[in-house]
C-alpha positions as semicolon CSV with decimal commas, in nm:
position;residue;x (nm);y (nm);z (nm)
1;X;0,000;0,000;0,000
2;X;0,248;0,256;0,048
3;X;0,342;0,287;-0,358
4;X;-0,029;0,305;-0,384
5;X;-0,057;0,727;-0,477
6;X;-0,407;0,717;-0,291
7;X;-0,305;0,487;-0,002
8;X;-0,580;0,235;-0,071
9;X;-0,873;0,201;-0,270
10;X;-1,239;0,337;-0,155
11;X;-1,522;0,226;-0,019
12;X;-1,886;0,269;-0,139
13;X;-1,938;0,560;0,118
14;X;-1,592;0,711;0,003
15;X;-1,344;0,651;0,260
16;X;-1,035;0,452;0,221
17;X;-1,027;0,086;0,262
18;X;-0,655;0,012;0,309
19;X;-0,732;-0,402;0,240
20;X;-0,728;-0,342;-0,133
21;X;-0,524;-0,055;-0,310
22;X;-0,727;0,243;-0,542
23;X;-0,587;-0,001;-0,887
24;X;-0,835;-0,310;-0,784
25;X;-1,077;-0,166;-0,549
26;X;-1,301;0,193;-0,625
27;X;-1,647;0,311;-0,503
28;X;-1,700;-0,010;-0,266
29;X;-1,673;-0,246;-0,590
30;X;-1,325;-0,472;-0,774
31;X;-1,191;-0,356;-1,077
32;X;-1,117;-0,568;-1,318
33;X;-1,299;-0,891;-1,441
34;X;-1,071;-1,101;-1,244
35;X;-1,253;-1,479;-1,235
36;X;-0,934;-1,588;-1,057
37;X;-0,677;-1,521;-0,818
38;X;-0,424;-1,616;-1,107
39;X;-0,550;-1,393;-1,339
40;X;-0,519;-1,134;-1,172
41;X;-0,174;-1,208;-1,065
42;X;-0,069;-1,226;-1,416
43;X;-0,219;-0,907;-1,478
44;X;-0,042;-0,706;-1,193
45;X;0,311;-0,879;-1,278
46;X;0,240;-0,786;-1,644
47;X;0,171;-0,383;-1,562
48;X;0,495;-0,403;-1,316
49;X;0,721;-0,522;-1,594
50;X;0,578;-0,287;-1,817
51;X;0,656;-0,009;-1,590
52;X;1,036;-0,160;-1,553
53;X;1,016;-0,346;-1,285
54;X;1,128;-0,708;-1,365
55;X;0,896;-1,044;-1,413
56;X;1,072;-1,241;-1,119
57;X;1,057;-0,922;-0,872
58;X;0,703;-0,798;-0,951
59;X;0,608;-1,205;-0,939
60;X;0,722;-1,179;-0,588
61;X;0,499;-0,868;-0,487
62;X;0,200;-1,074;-0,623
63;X;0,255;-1,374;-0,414
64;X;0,026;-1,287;-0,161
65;X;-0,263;-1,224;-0,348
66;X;-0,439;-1,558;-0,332
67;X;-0,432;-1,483;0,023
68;X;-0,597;-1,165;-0,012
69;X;-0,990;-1,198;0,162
70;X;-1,141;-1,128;-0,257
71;X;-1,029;-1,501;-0,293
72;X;-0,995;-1,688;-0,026
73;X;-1,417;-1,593;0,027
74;X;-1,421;-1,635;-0,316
C-alpha cells in the first residue's frame, strides 16, 4: 500500500479501505474482471514489468494475493 498514490482504494461511502489498493478496489466495488486469483496475478506482474520493474521481482509482490480476503471468500 504505500506505492499506492491514494493509499488504498475506496469504499462505497468514500473513505479509504486500506485491504485493497485504489488499482483493484473503487467506489465499494473490484476492478477488473478477475474470475481468478491467477489472473489477476498475471495481470499485476504484467503492468509491473511494463513499468520496468522485472517479471521475477514484480512475481514476488503478487505472491500474496491468493491470500488476499477477494479469494480466499471467493
Amino acid at each position: 500500500m504505500n506505492k499506492d498514490p491514494e493509499k488504498g482504494g475506496t469504499n462505497a461511502d468514500g473513505s479509504i479501505n486500506t485491504e485493497y489498493c485504489s488499482y483493484c478496489y473503487k467506489a465499494g466495488e473490484f476492478v477488473g474482471d478477475f474470475k481468478t486469483a491467477k489472473e489477476m496475478q498475471d495481470f499485476c506482474v504484467k503492468k509491473m514489468n511494463e513499468d520496468g520493474m522485472p517479471r521475477f521481482v514484480a512475481w514476488i509482490f503478487t505472491r500474496g494475493i491468493p491470500r488476499l480476503n477477494r479469494w480466499r471468500n471467493a
